[in-house]
C-alpha positions as CSV (number, residue, x, y, z in Angstrom):
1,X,106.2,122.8,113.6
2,X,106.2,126.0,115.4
3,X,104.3,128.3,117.3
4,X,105.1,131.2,115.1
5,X,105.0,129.1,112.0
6,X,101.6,126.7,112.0
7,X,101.4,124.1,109.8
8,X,97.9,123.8,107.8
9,X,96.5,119.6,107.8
10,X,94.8,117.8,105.7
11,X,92.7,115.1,107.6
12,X,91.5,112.2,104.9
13,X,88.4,110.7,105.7
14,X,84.5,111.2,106.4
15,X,83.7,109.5,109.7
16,X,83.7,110.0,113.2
17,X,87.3,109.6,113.7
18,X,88.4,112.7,111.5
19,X,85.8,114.5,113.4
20,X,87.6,114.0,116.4
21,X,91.2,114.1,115.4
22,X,90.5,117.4,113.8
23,X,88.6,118.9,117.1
24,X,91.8,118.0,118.8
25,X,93.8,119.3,116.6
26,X,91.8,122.6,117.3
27,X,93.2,122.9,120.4
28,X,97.1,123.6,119.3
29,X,98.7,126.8,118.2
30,X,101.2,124.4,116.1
31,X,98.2,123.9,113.5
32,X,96.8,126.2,110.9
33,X,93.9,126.0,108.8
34,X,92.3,122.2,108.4
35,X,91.2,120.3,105.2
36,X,88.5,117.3,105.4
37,X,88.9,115.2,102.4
38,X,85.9,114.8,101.9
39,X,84.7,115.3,105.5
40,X,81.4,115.5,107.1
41,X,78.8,118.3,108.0
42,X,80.6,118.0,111.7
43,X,84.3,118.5,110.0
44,X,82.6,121.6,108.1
45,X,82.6,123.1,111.8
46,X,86.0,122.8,112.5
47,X,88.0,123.5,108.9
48,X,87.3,123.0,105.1
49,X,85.9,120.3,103.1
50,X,87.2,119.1,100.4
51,X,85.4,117.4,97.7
52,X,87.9,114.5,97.3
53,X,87.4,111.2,98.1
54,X,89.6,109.5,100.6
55,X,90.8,106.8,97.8
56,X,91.3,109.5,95.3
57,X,95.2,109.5,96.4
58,X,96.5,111.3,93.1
59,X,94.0,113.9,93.7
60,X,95.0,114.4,97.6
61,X,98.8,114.4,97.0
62,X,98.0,117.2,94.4
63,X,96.2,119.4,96.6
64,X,98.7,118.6,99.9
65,X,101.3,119.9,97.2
66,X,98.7,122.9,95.8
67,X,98.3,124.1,99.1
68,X,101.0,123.7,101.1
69,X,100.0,121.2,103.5
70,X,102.4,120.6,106.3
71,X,101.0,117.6,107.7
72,X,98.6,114.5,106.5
73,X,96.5,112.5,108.9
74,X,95.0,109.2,107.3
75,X,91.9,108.0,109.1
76,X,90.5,104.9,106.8
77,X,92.0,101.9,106.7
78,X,91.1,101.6,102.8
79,X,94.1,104.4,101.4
80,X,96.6,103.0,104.0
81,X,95.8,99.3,102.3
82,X,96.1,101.2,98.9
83,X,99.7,103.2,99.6
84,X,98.8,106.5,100.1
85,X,101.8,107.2,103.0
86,X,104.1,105.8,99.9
87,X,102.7,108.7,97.7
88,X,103.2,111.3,100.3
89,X,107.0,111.0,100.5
């Protein structure tokens, strides 16, 4: 990542957590725009909610690939336990 070319991030998840990873991610010239899959009302604030859910890893690899997502963030434990970082290679 660079400062002249951010990368856009998809944050999976709906909690808390996201919430915060993506308000810190705020913060850095190295990120673009930010995708909440699904998200929350507070993730709304920050980026874009998407209306997939956070086991729906078919669906998320699509739209990483769709919209050229530079970098994936993973907040439940549940698509970890089900392979998603294997899909995203």
């Amino acid at each position: 990542m660079s400062k002249e070319n951010p990368q856009d991030v998809l944050i999976v998840g709906s909690g808390g957590r996201e919430h915060a990873l993506g308000l810190k991610l705020s913060g850095s010239a190295l990120v673009g725009k930010k995708y909440f899959a699904p998200g929350n009302a507070g993730t709304e604030i920050l980026g874009r909610n998407v209306a997939i859910g956070a086991e729906e890893i078919d669906r998320l690899v699509e739209f990483a690939a769709d919209n050229n997502i530079g970098l994936t963030i993973v907040g439940p434990e549940a698509p970890l336990a089900k392979g998603i970082r294997n899909q995203f290679d």
